[in-house]
N, CA and C of each residue as an Amber inpcrd file, in Angstrom:
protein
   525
  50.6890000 -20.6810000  -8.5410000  49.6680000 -20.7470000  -7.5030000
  49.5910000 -19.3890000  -6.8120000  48.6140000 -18.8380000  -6.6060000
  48.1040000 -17.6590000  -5.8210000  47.6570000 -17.5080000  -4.9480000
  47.7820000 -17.2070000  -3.7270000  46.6950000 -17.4870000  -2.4060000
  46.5730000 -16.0330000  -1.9380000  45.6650000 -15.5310000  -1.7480000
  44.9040000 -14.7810000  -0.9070000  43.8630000 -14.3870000  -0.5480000
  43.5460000 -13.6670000   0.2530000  42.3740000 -12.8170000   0.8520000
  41.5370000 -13.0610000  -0.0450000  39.6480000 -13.6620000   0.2840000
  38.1450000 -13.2580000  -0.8440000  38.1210000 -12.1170000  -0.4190000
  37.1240000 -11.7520000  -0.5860000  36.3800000 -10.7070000  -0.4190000
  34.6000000 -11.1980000  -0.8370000  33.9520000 -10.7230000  -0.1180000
  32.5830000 -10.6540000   0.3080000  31.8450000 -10.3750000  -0.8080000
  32.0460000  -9.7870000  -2.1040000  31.2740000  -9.9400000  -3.1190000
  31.8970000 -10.8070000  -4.3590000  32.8180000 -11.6620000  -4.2320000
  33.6560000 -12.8260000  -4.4840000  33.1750000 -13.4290000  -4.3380000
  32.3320000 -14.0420000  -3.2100000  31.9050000 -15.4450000  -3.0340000
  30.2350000 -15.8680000  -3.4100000  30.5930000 -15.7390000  -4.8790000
  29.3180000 -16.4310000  -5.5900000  29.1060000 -17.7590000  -6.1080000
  27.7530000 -18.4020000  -6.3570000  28.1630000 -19.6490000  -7.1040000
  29.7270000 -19.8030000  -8.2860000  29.3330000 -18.4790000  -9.3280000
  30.6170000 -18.3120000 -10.1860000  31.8770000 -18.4750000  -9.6460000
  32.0760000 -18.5060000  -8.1250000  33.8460000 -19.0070000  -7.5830000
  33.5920000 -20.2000000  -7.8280000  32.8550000 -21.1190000  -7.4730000
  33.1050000 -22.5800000  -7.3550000  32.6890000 -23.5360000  -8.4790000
  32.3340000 -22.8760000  -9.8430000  31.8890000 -23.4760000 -11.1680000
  33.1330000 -24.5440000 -11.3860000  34.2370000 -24.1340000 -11.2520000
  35.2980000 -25.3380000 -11.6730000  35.6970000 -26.0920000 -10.4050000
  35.1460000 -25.9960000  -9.4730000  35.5080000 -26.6980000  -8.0200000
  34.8610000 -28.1500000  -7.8220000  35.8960000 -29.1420000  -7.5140000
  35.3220000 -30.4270000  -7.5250000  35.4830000 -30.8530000  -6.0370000
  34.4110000 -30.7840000  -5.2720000  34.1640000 -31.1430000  -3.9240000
  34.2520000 -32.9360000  -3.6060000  34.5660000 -33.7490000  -4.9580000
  34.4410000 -35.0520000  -4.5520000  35.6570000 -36.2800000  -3.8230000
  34.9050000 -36.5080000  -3.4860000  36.1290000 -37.3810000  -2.4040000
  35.2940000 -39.1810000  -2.1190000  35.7070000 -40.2370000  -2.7850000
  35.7390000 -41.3750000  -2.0690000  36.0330000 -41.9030000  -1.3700000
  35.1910000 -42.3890000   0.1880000  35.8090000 -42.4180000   1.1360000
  35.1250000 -44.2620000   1.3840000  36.3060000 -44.8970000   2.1410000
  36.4830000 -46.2720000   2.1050000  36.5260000 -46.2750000   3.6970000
  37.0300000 -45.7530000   4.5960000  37.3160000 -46.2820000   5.9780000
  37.1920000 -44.7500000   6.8620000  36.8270000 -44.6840000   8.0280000
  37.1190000 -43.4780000   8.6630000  37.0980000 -43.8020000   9.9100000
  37.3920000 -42.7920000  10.6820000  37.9850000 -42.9770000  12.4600000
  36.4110000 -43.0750000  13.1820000  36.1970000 -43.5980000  14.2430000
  34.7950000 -43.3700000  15.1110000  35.7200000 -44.0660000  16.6170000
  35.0410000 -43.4170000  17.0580000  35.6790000 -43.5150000  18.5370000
  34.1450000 -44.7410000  19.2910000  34.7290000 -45.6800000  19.4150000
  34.1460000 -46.5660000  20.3430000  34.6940000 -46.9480000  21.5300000
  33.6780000 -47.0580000  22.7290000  33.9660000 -47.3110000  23.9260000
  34.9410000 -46.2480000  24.8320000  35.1460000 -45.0500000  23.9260000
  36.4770000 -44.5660000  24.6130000  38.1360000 -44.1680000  23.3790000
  37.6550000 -45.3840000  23.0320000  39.0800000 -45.5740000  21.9390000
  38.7890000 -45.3610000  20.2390000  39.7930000 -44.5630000  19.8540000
  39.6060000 -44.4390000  18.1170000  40.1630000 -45.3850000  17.6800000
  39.0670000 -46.4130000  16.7000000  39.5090000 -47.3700000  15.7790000
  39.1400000 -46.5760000  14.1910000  39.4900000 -47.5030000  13.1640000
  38.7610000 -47.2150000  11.6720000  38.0770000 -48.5220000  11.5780000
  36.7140000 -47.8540000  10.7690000  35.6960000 -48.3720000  10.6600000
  35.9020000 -48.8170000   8.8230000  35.1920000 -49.7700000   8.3720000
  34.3540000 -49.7140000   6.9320000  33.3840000 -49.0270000   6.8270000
  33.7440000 -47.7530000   6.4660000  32.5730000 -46.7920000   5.8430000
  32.5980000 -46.3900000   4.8330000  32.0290000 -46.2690000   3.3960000
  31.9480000 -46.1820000   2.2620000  30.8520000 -45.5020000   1.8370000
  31.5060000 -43.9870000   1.4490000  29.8410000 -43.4000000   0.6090000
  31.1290000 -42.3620000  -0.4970000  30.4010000 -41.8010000  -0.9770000
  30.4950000 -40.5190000  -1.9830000  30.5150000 -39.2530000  -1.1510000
  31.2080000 -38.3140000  -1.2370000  31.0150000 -37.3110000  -0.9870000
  31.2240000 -36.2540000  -1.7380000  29.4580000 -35.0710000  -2.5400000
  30.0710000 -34.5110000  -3.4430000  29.1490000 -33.7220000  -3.3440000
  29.2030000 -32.4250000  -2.8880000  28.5160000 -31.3870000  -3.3980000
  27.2020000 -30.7870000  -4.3500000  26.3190000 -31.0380000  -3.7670000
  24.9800000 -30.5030000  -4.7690000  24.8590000 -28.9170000  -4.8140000
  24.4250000 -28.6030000  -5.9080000  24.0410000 -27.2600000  -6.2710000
  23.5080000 -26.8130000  -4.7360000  22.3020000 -27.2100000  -4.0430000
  21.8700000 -26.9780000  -2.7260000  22.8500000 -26.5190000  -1.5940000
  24.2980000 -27.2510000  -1.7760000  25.2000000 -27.4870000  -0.7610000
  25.9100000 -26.1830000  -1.1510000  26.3500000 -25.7870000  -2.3140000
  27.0410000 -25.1360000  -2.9930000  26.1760000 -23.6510000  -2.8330000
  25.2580000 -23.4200000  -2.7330000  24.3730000 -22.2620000  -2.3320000
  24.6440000 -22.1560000  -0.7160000  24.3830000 -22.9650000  -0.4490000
  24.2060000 -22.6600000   1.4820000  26.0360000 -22.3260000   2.0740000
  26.7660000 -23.0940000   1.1300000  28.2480000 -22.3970000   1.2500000
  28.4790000 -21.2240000   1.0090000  27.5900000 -20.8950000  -0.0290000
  28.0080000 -19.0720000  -0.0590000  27.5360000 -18.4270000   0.7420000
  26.3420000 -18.7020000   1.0840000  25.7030000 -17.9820000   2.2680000
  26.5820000 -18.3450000   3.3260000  27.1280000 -19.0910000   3.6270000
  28.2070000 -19.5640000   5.0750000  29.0270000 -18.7980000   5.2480000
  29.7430000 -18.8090000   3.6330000  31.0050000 -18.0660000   3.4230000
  30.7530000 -16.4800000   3.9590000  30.0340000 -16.1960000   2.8350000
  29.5140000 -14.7230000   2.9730000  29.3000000 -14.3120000   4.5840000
  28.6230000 -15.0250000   5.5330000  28.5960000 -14.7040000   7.1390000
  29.7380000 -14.6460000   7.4810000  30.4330000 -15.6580000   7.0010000
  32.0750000 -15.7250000   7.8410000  32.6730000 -14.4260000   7.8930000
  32.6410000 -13.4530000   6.5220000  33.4090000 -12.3170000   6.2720000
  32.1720000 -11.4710000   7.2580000  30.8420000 -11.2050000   6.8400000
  30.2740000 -10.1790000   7.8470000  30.4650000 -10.4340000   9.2860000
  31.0570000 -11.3510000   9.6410000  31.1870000 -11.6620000  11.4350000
  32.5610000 -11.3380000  11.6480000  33.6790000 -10.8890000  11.2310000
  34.5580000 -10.7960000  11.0990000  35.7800000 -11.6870000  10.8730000
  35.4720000 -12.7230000  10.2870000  35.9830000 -13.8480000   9.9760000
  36.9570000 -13.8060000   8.5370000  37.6150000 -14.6420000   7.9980000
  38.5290000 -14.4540000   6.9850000  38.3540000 -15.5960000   5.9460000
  38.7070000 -15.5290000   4.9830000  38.6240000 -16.6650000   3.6390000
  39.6010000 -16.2130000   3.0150000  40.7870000 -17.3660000   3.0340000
  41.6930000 -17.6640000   2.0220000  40.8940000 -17.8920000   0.3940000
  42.1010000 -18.3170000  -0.5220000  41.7960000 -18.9020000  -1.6220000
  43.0240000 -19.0980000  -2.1250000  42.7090000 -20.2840000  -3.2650000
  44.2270000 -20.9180000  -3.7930000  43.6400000 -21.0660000  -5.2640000
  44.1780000 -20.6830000  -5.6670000  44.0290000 -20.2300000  -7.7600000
  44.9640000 -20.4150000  -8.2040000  44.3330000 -21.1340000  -9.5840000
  45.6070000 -21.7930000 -10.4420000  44.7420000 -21.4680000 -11.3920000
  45.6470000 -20.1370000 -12.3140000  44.8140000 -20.0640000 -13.3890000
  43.4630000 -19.3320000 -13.5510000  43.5970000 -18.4650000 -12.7190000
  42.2780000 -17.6120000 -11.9800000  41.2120000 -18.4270000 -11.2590000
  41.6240000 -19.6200000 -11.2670000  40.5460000 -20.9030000 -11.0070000
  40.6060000 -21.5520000  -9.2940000  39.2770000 -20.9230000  -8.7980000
  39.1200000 -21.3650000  -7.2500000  39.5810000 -23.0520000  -7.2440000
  41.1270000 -23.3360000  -6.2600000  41.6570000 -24.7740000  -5.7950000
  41.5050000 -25.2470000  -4.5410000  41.3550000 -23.8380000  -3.7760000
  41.1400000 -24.5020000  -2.6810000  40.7790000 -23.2730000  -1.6780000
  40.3660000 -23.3140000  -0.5430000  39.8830000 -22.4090000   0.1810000
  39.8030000 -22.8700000   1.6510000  39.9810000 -22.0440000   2.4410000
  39.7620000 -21.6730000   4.0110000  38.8270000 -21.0720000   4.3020000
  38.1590000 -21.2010000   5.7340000  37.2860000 -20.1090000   6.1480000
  37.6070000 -20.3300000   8.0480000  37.9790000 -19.0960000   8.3850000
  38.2980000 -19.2530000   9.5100000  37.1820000 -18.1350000  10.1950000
  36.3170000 -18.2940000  11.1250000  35.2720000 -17.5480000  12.1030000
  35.7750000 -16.7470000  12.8220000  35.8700000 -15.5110000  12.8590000
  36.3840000 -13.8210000  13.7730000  35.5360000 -14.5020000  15.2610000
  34.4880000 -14.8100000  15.8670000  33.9910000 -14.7360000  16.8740000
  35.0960000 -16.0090000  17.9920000  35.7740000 -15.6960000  19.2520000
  36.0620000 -16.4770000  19.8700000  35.0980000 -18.0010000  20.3520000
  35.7670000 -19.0480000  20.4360000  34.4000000 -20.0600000  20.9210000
  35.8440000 -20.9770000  22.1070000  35.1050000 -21.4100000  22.7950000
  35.3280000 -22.6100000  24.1830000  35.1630000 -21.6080000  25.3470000
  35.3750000 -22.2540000  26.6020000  34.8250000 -21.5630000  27.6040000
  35.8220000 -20.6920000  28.1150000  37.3180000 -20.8570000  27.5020000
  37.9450000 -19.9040000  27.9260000  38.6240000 -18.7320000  26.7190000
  37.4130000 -18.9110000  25.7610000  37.4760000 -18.1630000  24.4010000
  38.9130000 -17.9670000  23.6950000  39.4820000 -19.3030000  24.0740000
  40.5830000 -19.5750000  23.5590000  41.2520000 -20.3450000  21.9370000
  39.5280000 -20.1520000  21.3020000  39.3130000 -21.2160000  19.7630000
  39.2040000 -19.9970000  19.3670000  39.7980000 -20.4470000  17.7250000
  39.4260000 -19.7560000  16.5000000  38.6330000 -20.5850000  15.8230000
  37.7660000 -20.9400000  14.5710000  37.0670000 -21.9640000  14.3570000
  37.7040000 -22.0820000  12.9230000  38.1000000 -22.8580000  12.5700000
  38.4840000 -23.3270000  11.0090000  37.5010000 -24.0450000  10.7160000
  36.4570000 -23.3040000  10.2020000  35.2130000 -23.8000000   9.8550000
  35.2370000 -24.5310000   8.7930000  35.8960000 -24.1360000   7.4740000
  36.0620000 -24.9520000   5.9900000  37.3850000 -24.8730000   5.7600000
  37.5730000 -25.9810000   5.3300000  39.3440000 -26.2370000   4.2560000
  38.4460000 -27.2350000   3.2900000  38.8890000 -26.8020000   2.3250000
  39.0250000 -28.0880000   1.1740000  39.6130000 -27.7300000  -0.0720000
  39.9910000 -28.6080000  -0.5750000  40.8180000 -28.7800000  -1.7800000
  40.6380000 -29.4430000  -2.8840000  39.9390000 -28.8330000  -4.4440000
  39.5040000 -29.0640000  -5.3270000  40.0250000 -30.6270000  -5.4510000
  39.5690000 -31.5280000  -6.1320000  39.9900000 -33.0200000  -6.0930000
  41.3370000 -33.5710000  -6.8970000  41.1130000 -32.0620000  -8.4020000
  42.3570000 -32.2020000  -8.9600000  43.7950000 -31.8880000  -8.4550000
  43.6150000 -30.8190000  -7.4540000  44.6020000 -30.2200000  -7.0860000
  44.9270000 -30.8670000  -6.0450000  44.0930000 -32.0030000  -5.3350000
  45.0030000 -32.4240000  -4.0920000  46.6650000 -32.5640000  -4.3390000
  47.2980000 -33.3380000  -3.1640000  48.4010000 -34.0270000  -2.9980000
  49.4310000 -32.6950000  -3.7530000  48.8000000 -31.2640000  -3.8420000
  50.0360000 -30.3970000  -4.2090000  50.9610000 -29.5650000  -3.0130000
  49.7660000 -29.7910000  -1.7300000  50.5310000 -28.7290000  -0.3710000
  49.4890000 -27.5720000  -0.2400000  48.7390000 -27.8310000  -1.0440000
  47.5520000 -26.4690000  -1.2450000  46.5890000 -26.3610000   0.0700000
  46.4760000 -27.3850000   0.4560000  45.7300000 -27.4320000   1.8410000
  46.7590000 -26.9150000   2.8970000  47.3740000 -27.8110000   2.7740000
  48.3520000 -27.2750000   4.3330000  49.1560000 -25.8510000   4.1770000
  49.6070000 -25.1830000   3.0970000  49.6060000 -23.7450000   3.1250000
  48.1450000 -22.8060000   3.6020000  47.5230000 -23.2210000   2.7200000
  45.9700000 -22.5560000   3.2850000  45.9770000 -22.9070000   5.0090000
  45.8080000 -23.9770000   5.3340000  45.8710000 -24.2930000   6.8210000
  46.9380000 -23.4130000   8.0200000  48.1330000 -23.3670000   7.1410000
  48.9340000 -22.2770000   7.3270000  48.7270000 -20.7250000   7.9050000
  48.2560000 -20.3470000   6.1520000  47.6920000 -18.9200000   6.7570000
  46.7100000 -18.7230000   7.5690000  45.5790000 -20.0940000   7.7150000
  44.7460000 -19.6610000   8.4560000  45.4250000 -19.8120000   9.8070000
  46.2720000 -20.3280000  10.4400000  46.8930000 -20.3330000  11.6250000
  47.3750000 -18.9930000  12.2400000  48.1210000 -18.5910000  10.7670000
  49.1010000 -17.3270000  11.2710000  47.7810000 -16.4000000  11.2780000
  46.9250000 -15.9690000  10.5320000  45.3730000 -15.3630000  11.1450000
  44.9740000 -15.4440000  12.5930000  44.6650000 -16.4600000  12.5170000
  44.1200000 -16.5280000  13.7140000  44.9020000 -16.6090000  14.8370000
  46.5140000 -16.6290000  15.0170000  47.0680000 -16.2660000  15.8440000
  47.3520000 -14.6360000  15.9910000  47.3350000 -14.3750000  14.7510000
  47.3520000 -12.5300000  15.2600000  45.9350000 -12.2760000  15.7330000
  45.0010000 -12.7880000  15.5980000  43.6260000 -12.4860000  16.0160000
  43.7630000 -12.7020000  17.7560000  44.8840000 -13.4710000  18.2410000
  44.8580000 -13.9000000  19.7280000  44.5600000 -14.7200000  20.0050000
  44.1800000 -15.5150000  19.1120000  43.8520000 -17.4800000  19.6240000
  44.9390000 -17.6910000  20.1810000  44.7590000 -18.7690000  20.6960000
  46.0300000 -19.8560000  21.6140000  45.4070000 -20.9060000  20.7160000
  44.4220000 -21.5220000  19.9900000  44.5680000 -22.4450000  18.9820000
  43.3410000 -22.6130000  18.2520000  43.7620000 -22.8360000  16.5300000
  42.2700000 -23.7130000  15.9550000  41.7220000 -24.6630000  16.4650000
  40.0510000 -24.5490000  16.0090000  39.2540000 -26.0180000  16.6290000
  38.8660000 -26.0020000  15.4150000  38.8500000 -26.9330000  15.0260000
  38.5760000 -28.0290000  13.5660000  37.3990000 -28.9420000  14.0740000
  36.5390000 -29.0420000  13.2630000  35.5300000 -30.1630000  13.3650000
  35.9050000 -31.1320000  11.7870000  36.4010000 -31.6830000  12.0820000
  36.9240000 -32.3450000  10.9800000  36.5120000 -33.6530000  10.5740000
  36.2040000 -33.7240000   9.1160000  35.5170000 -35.2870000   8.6390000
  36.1580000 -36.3120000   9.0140000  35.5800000 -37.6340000   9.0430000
  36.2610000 -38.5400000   9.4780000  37.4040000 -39.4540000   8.6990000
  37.1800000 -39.2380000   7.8310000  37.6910000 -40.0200000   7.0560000
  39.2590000 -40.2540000   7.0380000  39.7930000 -41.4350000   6.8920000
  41.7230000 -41.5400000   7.2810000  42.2030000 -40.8480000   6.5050000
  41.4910000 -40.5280000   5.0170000  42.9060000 -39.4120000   4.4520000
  42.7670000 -37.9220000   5.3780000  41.4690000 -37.0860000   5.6360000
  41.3310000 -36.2470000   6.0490000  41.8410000 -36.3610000   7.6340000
  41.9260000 -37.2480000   8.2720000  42.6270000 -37.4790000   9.3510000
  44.1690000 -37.3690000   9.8490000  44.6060000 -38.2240000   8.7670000
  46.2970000 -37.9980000   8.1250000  46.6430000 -36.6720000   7.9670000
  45.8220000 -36.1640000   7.0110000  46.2630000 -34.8780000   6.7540000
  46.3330000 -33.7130000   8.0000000  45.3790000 -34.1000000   8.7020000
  45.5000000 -33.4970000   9.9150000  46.4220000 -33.4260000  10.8310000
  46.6640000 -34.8580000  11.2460000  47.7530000 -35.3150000  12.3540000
  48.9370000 -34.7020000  11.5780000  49.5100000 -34.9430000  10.0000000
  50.7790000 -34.8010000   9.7760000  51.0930000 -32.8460000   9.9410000
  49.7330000 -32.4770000   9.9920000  50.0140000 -30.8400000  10.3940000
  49.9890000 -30.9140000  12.1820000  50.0250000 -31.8010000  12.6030000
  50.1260000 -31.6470000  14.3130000  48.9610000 -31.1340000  15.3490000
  47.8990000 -31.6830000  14.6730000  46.5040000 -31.3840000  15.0090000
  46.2530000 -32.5010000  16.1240000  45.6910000 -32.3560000  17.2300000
  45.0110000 -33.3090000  18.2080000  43.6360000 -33.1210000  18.2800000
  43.4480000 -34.2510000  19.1690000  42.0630000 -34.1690000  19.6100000
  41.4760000 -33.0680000  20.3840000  40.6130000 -32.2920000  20.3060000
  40.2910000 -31.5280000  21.1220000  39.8360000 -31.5050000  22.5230000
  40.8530000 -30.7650000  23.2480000  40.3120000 -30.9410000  24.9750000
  39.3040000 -30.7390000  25.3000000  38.5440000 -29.6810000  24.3230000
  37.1400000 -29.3290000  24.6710000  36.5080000 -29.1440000  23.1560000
  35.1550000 -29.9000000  23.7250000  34.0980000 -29.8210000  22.4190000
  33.5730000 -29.1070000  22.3670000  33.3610000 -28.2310000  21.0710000
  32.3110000 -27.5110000  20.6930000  31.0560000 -28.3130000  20.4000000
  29.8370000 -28.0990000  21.2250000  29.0280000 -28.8370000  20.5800000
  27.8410000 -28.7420000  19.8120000  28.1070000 -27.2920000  19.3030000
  27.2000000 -27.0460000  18.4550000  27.6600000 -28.0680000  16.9310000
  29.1760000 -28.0620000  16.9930000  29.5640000 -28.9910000  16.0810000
  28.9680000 -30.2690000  16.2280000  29.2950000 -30.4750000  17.7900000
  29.0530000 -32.6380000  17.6390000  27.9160000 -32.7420000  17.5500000
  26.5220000 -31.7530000  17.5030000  25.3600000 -32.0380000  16.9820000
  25.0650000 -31.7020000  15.6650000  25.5700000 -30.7550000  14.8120000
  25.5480000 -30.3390000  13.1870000  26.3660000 -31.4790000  12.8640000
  27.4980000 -32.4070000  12.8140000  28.4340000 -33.4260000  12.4050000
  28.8990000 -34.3280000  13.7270000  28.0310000 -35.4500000  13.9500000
  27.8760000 -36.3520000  15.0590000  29.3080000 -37.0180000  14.3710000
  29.9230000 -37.2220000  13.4150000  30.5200000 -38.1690000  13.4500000
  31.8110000 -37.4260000  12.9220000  32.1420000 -36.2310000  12.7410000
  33.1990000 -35.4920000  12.5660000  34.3030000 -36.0610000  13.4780000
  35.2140000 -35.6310000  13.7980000  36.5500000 -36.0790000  14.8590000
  36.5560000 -34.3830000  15.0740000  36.8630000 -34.1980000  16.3090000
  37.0320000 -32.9830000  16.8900000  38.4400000 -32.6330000  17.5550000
  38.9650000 -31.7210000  16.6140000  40.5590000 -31.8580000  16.6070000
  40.7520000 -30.0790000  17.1180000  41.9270000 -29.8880000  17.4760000
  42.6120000 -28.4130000  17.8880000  44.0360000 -28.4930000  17.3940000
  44.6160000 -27.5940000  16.9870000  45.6790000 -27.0100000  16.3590000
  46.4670000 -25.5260000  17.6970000  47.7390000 -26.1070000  18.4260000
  47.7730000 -24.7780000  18.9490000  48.8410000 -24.3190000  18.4320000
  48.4440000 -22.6640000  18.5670000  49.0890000 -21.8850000  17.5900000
  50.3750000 -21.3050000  18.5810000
């Protein structure tokens, strides 16, 4: 396994040709009344060519804003990836933004996420955060995976997030 640094003319459709964005999801967290329960929610989640274009363009901003992108290769083959945002965000510009994590479908359950999650920490703590803000899917595995890295709820919302992903869980990581 290999992890490091993209680079800005790296991130073409051609990184993500062997990348499997799919995930079946059966139950996820929603906060009612106040309180987080899990719900029955059931869809597909998988990446269209469309989605897969507007990621490079994402990606690609992340690095011109001064932002950073991991990568995890097995085999010269994109497994998994980070993207953490250079611009400070909350009102006491105390967020880094861990904008993307994910982890090819084959490669889950290897640690490939939570190393990536890793470096993006130790990043963004030399950058001067006091902590990541994660807008994070709902779903209980992606939730789990969160909490067992020691992620909470976030004291403060970004809400450019809770209107782009109304139903995300809005978590912080302090570094």
């Amino acid at each position: 396994m290999e992890y490091r640094e993209l680079l800005e003319d790296e991130i073409t459709l051609e990184l993500f040709k062997d990348f499997n964005r799919y995930q079946k999801v059966t139950k996820c967290w929603r906060k009612v009344d106040g309180q987080w329960i899990i719900k029955d929610i059931a869809f597909i989640d998988q990446w269209s060519l469309e989605e897969y274009n507007e990621l490079v363009s994402y990606l690609k901003n992340t690095l011109r804003t001064s932002g950073m992108i991991y990568g995890a290769f097995i085999d010269e083959r994109l497994q998994g990836f980070a993207a953490i945002e250079g611009s400070p965000i909350g009102s006491k510009g105390e967020y880094l933004d861990l904008s993307s994590i994910h982890v090819s479908l084959e490669a889950r359950g290897r640690g490939i996420g939570k190393k990536l999650f890793l470096l993006s920490a130790q990043w963004a703590r030399e950058k001067g955060a006091k902590k990541l803000y994660i807008s994070a899917h709902s779903s209980v595995e992606t939730q789990s995976f969160y909490k067992a890295l020691g992620c909470i709820e976030a004291e403060e919302y970004n809400q450019e997030h809770v209107i782009r992903e109304p139903y995300d869980c809005q978590l912080e990581y302090l570094l």
